[in-house]
C-alpha positions, -999 to +999 in steps of 0.1 A: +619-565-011+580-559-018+559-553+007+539-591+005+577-599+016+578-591+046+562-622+062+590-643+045+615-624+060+613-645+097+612-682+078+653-666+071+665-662+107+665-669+141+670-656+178+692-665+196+711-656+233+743-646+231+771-629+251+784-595+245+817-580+249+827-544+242+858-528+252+854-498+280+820-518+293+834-533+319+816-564+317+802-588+290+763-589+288+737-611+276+710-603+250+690-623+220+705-616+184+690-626+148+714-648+136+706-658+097+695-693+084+712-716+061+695-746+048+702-772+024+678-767-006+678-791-033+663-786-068+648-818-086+637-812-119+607-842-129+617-859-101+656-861-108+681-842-082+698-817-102+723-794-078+719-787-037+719-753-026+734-740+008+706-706+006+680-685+029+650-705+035+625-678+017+612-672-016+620-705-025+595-699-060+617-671-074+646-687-063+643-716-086+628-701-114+655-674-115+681-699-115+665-726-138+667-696-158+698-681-154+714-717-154+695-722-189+676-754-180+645-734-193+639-706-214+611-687-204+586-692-174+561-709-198+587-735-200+583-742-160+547-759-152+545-766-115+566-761-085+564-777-050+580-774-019+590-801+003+602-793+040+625-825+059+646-822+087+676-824+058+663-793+042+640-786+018+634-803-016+619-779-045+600-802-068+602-787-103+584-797-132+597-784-166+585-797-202+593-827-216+619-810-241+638-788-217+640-821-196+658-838-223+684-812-229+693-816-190+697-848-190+723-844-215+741-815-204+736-823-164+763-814-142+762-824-103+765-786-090+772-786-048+777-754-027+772-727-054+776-700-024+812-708-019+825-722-057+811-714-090+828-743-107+819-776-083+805-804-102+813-794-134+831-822-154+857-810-174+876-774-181+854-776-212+821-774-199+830-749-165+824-718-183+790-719-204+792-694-235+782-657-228+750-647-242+752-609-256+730-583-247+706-555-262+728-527-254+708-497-231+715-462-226+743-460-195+732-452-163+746-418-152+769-416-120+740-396-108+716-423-112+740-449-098+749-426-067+708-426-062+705-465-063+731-467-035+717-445-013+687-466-014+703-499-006+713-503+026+671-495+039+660-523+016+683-547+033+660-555+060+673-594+066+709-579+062+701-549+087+693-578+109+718-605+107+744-588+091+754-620+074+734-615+040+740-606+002+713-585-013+703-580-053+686-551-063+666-541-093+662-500-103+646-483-128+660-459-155+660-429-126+675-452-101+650-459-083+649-493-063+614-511-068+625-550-062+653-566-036+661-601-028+684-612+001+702-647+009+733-657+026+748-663-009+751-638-031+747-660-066+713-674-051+701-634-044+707-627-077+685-659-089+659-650-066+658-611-083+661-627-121+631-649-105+608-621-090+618-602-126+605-630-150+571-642-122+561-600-125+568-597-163+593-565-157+609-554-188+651-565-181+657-535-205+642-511-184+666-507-157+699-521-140+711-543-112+728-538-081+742-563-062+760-559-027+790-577-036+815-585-057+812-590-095+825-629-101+819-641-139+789-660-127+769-629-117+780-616-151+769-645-168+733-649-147+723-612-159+732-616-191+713-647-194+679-625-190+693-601-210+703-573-185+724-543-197+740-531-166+754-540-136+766-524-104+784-544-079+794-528-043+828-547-046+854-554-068+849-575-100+872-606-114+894-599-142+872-629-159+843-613-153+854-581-170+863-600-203+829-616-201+813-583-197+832-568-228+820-600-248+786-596-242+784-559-244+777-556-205+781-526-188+800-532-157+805-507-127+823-520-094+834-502-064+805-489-060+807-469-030+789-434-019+805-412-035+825-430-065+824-457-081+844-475-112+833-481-150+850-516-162+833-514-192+808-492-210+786-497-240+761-474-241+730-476-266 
């Protein structure tokens, strides 16, 4: 999270009273708590609703342009000429306009996606079309463990919303030393990485430069959303799928899991 963040952060929780109990206290005892937001958000490309989001209610901009990329409805940002947000008591609508072109190949290829936080696969229409084709990458020289041990150490102060609520996923983007410079937060973990591929693209950072980390686990969708921007590594906190791993060795991804201080586990390697 940037510092022009930080005034985002509230619009993705709020306080509320509740009752605390703790063993040894004697007695339970009141106090205010952040508790995180969820919020239906629904992306309509040229006016047609495309999927609904269950997501944090904040950097809504580089949420959809990360995933209108990541998803492959556009290409490149150029592609994507005008965004607007729409707040209802329902949620909130994000009102995308994409060229004419781009349009046309999502009309044809349009799958109904609900809930992406909880199933990867909802909406799609056959076993055919629920696993889009990996895109390779440009392989990059392999982070060391020393490098990776740095970017871990750094994640849990960048968390602010998470640090808060507890109930958030965060995606984090370092440089070749490790260092963190960019992290996004929502309650799902697929739409913090969109947000991250989003800020990426909206401040021109070279995707070859660096690695992700992402706070949870590695599913073939988080594999196949960095990939789609042409990222080189990833580092998840948790375990990844068995799908995700054959993914990664098809598209010459490196893929480190278990990522824990002090260790952390190489799936696959494919250094430059």
């Amino acid at each position: 999270m940037t510092l022009e963040d930080e005034p985002k952060l509230q619009a993705s929780y709020l306080t509320l009273p509740v009752t605390y109990w703790k063993q040894g206290s004697g007695q339970e005892q009141v106090n205010l708590d952040c508790i995180a937001e969820e919020v239906p958000i629904a992306m309509v490309y040229n006016g047609i609703s495309h999927a609904v989001m269950m997501a944090s209610p904040a950097n809504l901009h580089e949420f959809s342009l990360g995933f209108s990329l990541s998803e492959g409805i556009i290409n490149n940002v150029a592609e994507m000429y005008d965004i607007e947000l729409v707040t209802s008591e329902k949620g909130i609508e994000v009102r995308i306009e994409i060229s004419s072109e781009r349009m046309m190949s999502l009309k044809s290829h349009r799958r109904n996606l609900t809930g992406r936080t909880g199933c990867g696969l909802c909406g799609s229409e056959s076993l055919e079309t629920a696993i889009r084709p990996i895109k390779s990458v440009t392989p990059q020289p392999l982070p060391s463990s020393q490098v990776i041990q740095y970017a871990l150490s750094q994640l849990s102060e960048h968390q602010k919303l998470q640090a808060l609520t507890g109930a958030v996923h965060g995606a984090a983007w370092c440089d070749a030393a490790g260092k963190i410079t960019l992290l996004c937060e929502d309650v799902g973990r697929h739409n913090a990485l969109d947000k991250l591929i989003g800020s990426l693209a909206l401040r021109k950072i070279n995707t070859q430069s660096g690695f992700v980390v992402i706070s949870s686990r590695a599913s073939y969708e988080m594999v196949q959303k960095v990939t789609s921007v042409n990222i080189a590594t990833l580092v998840a906190v948790s375990a990844p799928t068995g799908l995700a791993i054959t993914l990664a060795n098809q598209a010459n991804l490196n893929l480190i899991g278990f990522a824990r201080p002090g260790r952390h586990t190489f799936y696959t390697k494919f250094d430059k």
